[in-house]
N, C-alpha and C positions, 0 to 999 in steps of 0.2 A: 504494500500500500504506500509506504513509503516512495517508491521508486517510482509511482502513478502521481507520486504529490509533483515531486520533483517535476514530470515531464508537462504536467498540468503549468505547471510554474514557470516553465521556459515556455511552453506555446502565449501564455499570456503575458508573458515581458516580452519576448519576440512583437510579440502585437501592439505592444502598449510603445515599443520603441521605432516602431515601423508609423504608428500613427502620428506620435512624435515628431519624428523627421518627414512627413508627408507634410503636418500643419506648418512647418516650421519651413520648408522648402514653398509653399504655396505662399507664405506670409512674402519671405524676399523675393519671389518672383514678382509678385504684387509689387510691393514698394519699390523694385526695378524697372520694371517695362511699365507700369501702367501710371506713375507718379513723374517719371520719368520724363521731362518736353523733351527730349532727342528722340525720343520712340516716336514722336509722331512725322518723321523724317522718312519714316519706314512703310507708312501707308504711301498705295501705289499713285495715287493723283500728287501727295506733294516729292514723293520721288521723282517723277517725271517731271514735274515743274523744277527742282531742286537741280535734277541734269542737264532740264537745259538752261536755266541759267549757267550753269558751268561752260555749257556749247558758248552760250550764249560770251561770258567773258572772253573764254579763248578766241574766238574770232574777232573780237573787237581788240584785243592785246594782239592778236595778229594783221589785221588792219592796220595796228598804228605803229607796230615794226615794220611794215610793210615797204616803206616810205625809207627809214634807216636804214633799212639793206639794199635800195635799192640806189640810195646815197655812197654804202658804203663799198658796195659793186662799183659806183664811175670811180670812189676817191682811188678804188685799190688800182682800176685800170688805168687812172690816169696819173698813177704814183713812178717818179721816176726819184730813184736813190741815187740819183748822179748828182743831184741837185741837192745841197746841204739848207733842207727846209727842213727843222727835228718838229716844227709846229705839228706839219702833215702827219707825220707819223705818230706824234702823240695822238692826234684825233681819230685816226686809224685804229688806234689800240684801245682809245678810251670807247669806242662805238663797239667793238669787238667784244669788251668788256662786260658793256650794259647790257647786251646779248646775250650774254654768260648768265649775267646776274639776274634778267627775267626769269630764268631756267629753273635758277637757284631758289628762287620768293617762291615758286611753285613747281619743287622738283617731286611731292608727293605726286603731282598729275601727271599721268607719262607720255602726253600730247606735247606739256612743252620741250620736249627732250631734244624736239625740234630745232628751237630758237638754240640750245646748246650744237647741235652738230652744225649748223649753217654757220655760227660763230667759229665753231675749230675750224672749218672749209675755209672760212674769208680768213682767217689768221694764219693758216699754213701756205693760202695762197699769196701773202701777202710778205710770210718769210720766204718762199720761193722766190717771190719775185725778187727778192733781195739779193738773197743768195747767186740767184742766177746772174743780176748785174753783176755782181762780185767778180763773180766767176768768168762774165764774159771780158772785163774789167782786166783780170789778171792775163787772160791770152791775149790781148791786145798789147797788152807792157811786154810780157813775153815775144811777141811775133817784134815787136819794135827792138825788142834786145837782141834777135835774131837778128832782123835786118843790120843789125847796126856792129854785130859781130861777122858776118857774112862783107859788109863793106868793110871795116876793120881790116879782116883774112885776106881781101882780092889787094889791100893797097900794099899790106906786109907782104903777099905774094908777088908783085909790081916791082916792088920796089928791092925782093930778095932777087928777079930776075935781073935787073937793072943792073945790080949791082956783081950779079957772077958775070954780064955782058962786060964789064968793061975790064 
């Protein structure tokens, strides 16, 4: 009889601890979702309205970069490094920059990840182009130190024949 007490005594603490955690699990769901003003984010009319305002921002932040990059497409194309202007290329980098940084204000969104790779594009394009002056820059100096050792070689040759002539 004992041993019927016992089992009598754990089905009704099992119960009594199950109801427990049922009321107590119903209570904070309550005071979570239903008390909650973020929960009502969740029904589907103000979702839909909620997403497209988000449409709705990103195309207007894209609209109005729209104008800066395409400012900063002439500055790059018409950016010559031969020309000692450090103005230009600060505003080069600082437009490049603010492109970066809209990215950044809203890198949770992964639409604007956008405005981040058109900035790396215009800023690599823009050390290329640098680079590449450089670089055409140095074969120029080069081809001229050529010519200039090629005339050098024909006059010391000229002047070595000249000299075993007589």
């Amino acid at each position: 009889m004992n041993d019927a007490m016992n089992r009598k005594e754990k089905v009704m603490g099992f119960i009594y601890v199950f109801l427990l955690f049922a009321s107590v699990t119903a209570t904070c769901c309550l005071l979570l979702f239903y008390y909650n003003s973020d929960y009502k984010v969740f029904s589907r009319k103000d979702f839909a309205i909620y997403k497209m305002d988000r449409i709705r921002e990103y195309q207007d932040a894209q609209s109005e970069v729209s104008v800066m990059v395409d400012s900063l497409y002439d500055k790059i194309d018409h950016y010559n490094p031969g020309v000692q202007a450090v103005y230009e290329e600060n505003d080069i980098k600082f437009m490049v920059n603010t492109l970066k940084n809209i990215y950044e204000e809203r890198a949770w969104d992964v639409r604007y990840k956008s405005f981040y790779h058109v900035s790396e594009f215009y800023y690599m394009w823009f050390i290329d182009k640098k680079d590449l002056w450089g670089k055409q820059e140095n074969i120029r100096k080069f081809r001229k130190n050529l010519e200039e050792c090629e005339v050098g070689l024909l006059k010391n040759k000229n002047d070595l024949n000249t000299s075993l002539n007589r």
